[in-house]
C-alpha positions in Angstrom: -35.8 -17.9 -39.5 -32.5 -19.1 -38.9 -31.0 -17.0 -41.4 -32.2 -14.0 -40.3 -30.9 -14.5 -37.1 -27.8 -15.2 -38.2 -28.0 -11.9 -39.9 -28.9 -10.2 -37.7 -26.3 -11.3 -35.5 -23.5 -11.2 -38.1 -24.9 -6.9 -38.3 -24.9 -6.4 -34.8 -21.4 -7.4 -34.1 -20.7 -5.3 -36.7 -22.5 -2.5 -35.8 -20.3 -2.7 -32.7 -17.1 -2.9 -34.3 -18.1 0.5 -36.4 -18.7 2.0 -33.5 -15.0 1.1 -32.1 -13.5 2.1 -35.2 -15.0 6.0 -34.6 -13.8 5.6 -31.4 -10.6 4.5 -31.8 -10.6 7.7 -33.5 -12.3 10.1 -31.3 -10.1 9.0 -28.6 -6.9 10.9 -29.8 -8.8 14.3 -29.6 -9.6 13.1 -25.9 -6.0 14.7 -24.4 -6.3 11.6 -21.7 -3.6 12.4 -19.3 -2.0 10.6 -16.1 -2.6 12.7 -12.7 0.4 14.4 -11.5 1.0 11.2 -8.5 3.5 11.4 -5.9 4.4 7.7 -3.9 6.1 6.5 -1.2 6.0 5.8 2.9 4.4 8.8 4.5 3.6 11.0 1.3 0.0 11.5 1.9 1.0 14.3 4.2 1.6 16.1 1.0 -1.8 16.5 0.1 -1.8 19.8 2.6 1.0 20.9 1.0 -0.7 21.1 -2.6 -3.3 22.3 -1.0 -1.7 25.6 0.3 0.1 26.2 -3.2 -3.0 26.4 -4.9 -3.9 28.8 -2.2 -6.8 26.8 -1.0 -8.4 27.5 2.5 -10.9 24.9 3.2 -11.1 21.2 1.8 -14.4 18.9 1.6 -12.8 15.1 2.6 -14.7 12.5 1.2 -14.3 9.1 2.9 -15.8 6.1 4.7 -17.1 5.4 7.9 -14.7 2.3 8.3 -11.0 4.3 7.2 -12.8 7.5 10.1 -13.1 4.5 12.8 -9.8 2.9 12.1 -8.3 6.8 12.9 -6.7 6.4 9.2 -7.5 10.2 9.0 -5.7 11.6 11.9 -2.1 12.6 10.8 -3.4 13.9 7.3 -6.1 15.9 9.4 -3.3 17.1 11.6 -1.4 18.0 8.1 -4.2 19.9 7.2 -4.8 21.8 10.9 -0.9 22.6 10.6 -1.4 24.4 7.2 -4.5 26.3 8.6 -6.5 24.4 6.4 -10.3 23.8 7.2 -12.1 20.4 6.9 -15.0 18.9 6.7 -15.5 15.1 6.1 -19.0 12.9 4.3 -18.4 9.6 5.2 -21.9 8.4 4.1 -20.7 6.2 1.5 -21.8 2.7 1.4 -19.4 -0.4 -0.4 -20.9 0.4 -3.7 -21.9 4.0 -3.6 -25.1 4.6 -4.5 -27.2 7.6 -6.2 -28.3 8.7 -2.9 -25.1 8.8 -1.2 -23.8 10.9 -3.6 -26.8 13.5 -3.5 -25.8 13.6 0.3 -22.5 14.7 -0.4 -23.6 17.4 -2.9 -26.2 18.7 -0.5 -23.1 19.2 2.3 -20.5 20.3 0.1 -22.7 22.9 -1.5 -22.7 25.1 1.3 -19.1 25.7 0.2 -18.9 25.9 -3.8 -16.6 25.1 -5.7 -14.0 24.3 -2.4 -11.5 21.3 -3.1 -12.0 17.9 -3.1 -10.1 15.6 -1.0 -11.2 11.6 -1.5 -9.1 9.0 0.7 -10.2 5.3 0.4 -10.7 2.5 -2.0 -12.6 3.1 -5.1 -15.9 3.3 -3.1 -15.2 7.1 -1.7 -13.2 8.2 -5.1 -16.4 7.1 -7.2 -18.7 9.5 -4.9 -15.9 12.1 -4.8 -15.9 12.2 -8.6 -19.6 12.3 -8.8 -19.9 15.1 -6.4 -17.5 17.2 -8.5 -19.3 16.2 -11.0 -22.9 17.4 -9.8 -20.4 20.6 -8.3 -20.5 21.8 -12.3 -23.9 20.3 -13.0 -26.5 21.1 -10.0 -29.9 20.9 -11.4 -29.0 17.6 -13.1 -29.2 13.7 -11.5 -26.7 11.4 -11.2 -28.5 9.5 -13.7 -28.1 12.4 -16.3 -24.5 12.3 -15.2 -23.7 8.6 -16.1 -22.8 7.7 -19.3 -20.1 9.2 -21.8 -19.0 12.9 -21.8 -21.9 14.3 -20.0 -19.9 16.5 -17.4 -17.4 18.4 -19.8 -16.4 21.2 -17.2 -13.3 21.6 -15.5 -14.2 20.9 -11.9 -13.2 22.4 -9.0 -9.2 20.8 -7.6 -9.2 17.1 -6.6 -7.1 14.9 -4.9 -7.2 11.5 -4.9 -5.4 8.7 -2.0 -5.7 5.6 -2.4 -6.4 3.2 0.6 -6.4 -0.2 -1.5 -4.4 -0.8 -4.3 -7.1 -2.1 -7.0 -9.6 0.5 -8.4 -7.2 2.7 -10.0 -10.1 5.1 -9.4 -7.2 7.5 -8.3 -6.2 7.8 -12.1 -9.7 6.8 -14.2 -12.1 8.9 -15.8 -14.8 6.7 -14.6 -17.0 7.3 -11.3 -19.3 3.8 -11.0 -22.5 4.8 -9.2 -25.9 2.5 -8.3 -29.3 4.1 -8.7 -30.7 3.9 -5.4 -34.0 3.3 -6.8 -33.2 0.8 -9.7 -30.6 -1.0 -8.0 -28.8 -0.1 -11.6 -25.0 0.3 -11.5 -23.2 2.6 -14.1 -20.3 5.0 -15.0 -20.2 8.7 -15.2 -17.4 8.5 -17.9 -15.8 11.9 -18.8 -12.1 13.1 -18.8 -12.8 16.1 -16.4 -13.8 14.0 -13.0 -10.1 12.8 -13.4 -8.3 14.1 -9.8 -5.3 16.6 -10.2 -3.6 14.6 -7.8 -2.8 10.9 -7.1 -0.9 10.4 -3.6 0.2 6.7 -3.2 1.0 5.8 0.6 1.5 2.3 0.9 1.7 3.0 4.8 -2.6 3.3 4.5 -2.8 0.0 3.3 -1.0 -1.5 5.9 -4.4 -2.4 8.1 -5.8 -4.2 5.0 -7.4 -7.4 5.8 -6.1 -10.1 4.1 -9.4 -10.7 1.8 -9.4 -7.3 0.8 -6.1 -7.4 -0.2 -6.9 -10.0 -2.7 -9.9 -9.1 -3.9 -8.7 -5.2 -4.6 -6.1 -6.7 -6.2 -7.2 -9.1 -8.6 -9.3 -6.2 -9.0 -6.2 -4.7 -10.7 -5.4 -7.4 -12.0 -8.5 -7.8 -14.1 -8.1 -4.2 -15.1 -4.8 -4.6 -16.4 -5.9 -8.2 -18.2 -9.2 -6.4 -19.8 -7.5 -3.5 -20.9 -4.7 -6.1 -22.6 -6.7 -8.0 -24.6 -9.2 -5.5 -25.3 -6.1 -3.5 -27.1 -8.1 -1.6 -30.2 -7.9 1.9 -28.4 -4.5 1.2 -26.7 -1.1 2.7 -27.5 1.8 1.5 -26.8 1.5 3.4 -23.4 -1.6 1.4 -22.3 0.1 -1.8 -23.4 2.8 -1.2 -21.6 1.2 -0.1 -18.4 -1.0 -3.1 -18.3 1.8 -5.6 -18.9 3.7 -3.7 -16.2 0.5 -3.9 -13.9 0.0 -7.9 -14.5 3.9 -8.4 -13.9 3.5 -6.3 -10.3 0.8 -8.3 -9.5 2.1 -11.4 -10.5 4.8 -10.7 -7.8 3.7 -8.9 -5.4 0.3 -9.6 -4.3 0.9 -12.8 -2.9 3.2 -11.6 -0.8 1.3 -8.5 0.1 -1.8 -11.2 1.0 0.4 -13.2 3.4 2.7 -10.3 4.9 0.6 -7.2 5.3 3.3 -5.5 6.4 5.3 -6.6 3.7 5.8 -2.4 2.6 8.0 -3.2 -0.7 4.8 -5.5 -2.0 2.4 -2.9 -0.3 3.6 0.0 -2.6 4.3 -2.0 -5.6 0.5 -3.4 -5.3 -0.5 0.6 -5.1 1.7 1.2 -8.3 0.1 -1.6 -10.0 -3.2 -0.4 -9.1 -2.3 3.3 -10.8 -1.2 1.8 -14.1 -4.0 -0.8 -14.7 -6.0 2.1 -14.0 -4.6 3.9 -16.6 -4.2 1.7 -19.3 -8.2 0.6 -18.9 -9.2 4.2 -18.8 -8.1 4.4 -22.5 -8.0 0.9 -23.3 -11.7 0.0 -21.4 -12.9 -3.2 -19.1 -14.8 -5.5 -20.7 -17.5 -8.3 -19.8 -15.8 -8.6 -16.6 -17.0 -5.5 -15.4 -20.7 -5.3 -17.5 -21.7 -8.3 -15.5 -19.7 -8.0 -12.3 -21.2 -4.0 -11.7 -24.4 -6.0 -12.0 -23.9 -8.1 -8.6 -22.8 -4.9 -7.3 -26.0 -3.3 -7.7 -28.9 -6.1 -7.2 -26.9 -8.1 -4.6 -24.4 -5.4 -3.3 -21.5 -7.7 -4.0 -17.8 -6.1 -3.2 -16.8 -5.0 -6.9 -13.3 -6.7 -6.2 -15.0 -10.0 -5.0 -17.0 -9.4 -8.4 -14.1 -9.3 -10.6 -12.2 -12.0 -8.7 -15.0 -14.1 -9.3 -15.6 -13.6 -12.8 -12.3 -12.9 -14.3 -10.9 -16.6 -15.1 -14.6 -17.2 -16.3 -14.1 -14.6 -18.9 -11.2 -15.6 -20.3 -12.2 -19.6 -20.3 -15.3 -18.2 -22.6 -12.9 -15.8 -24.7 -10.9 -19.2 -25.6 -8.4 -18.8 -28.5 -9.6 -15.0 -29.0 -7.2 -13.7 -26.0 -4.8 -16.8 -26.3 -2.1 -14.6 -28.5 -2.7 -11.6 -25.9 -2.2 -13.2 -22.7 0.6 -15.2 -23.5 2.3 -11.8 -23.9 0.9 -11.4 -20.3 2.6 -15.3 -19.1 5.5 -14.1 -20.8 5.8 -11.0 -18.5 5.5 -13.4 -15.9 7.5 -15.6 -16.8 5.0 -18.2 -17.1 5.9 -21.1 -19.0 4.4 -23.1 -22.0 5.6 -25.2 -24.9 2.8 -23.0 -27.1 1.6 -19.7 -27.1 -1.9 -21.4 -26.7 -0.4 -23.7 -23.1 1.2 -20.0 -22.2 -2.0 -18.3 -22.5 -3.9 -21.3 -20.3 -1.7 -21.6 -17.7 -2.4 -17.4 -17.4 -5.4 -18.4 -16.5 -4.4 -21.3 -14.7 -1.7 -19.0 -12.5 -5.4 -16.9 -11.7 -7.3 -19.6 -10.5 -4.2 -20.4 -8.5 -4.0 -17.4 -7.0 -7.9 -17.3 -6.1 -7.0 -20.6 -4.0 -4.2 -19.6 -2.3 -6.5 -16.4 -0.9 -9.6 -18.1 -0.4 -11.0 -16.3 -2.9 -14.5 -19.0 -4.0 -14.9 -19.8 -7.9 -18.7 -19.5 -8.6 -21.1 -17.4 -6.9 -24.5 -18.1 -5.4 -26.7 -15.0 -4.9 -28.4 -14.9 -8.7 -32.1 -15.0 -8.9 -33.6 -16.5 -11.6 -36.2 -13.7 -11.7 -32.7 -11.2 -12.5 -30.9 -12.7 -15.4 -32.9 -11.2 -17.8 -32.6 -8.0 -16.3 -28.7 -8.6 -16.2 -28.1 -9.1 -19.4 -29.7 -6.4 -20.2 -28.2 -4.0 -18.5 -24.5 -5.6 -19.0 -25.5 -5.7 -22.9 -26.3 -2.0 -22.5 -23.1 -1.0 -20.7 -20.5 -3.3 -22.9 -22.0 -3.1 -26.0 -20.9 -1.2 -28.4 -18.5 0.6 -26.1 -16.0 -1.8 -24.8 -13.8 -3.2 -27.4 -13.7 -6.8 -26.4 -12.1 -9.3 -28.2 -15.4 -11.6 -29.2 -18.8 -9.2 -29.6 -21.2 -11.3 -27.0 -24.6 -11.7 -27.3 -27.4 -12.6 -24.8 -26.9 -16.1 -25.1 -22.9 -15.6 -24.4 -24.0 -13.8 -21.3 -26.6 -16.3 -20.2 -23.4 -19.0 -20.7 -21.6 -17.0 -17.7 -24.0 -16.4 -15.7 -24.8 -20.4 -16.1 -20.7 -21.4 -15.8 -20.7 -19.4 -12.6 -23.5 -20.1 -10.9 -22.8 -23.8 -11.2 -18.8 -23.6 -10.0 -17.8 -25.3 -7.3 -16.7 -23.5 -4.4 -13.4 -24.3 -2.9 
């Protein structure tokens, strides 16, 4: 019996790794590209601008009801009434959209077809934008037929994308995250054509951030940047680059962006960071990070930033000497010190679990039912496996080990 588990084991991870290989392949006939992005204090007035050169007349404004109280609408609005430029705005979009939310949108926005899209917030109102635009080329089809890989394959109608955090990198990602109202089930709609025309990064939005979401969005980032690193099989040298370049950014800049919110230097280099991680892990893919963390997203509607904060040191504790020769390329960068590659690589980590401290951010989590490991695992073993090309191939015991290691941290 034992041998034909280990068999069995020994042919899945390779299964997996087959399955890399082709896409390793596939993904050079992909044409991934970078949004045409524009930064700096004030720029998101621009987006009216683009708007009237590609001769648009009306706009559909996805947001939040949080960024419409906070009035974080009113000078692009005013942009937009300036440029003759009609507007109207969902804001129905909960902290991890959902299935529903997005079939709210479509219902609204379809009374104007094919009209631009206009999403300005964190990840949250990019993801619905997306799926909208999505569903805007696909009508008669669900969410759920949407999610997945390379189901959309139309060009949808112009997008633009700004930023109100700086940690999705939704603004430049193929991806569109989305919970099944019913099933509580969280997954991508993955396809080249939901990526926005348009990135604007205005660090002047972010400003208002509270401290904990400056934290959490951006060890979001961070974890983007770190996945898409050590993951490396469908990199170039582009995504390596922009993920080292994200990590460094982060490294120093988000403390200070955390303790100054005003601090506009760290606020736009936390934005920039956010765009490259998000570019390099749109090639280069999350990893077990992300299959487990989307998974408190959906049954416990846990902040996906809080998620990844969480989980991220976890991760890479449980990777062990797999990632060592990868993140001390990433301490390096930093300029994190070690007598080995292997000290380098561990006091990475250590420099994360640091950072969580010095933000309050806790290192376990309580919220996990018994009754919804199972279910879990299964679903982050469906999302992760064979797609993301992690550095160790987990299994449902390696997953049951997390969910164990985290559930049993300490808080601080």
């Amino acid at each position: 019996m034992m041998l034909r588990e280990a068999a069995a084991s020994i042919a899945y991870k390779a299964s997996c790794r087959t399955f890399q290989a082709g896409m390793k392949a596939a993904n050079y006939a992909l044409g991934y590209r970078i949004p045409d992005h524009i930064e700096g204090a004030g720029c998101s007035g621009q987006a009216a601008r683009i708007l009237k050169e590609h001769g648009a007349g009306r706009v559909f404004l996805v947001t939040d009801a949080n960024i419409v109280k906070l009035g974080l609408l009113s000078e692009l609005l005013k942009n937009l009434e300036g440029e003759g430029i009609q507007y109207e705005i969902f804001s129905d979009v909960a902290a991890n959209p959902t299935s529903d939310n997005v079939e709210a949108g479509f219902a609204q926005y379809r009374a104007h077809p094919g009209q631009p899209l206009l999403a300005v917030g964190g990840g949250s109102p990019m993801d619905c934008a997306k799926a909208i635009a999505a569903k805007s080329v696909h009508p008669d089809k669900t969410v759920a037929q949407l999610q997945g890989v390379l189901k959309v394959h139309a060009k949808i109608p112009l997008f633009i994308a700004i930023p109100t955090t700086a940690g999705t990198g939704s603004e430049t990602t193929v991806a569109a995250v989305i919970t099944d109202s019913a099933t509580h089930h969280k997954a991508s709609i993955n396809d080249p054509s939901i990526l926005p025309a348009y990135a604007i990064l205005d660090p002047l939005l972010t400003i208002g951030l509270p401290p904990k979401i400056t934290a959490t969005t951006g060890l979001d980032a961070l974890c983007h940047a770190v996945e898409a690193y050590t993951n490396h099989t469908y990199n170039t040298e582009l995504e390596d680059f922009l993920a080292k370049e994200a990590v460094r950014l982060i490294h120093d800049n988000l403390l200070p962006a955390y303790q100054d919110g005003s601090n506009l230097e760290a606020r736009q280099n936390m934005q920039r960071a956010a765009f490259y991680a998000g570019r390099a892990f749109t090639r280069g893919c999350v990893g077990y990070v992300h299959a487990i963390g989307h998974t408190l997203g959906g049954l416990y509607g846990v902040p996906h930033g809080l998620a990844m904060s969480i989980l991220l040191p976890h991760v890479l504790h449980q990777y062990r000497a797999a990632v060592y020769d990868r993140l001390a390329d990433l301490a390096d960068v930093c300029g994190i010190e070690g007598a080995t590659r292997t000290l380098k690589a561990q006091n990475f980590i250590a420099w994360i679990e640091q950072m969580k401290r010095d933000t309050s951010i806790p290192s376990g989590i309580d919220c996990i039912r018994d009754e919804d490991v199972q279910q879990m695992i299964a679903w982050a073993m469906a999302e992760a496996n064979p797609l993301y090309p992690t550095p160790i191939v987990w299994q449902e015991e390696d997953f049951q080990k997390l969910i164990d290691t985290v559930r049993s941290a300490k808080e601080n």
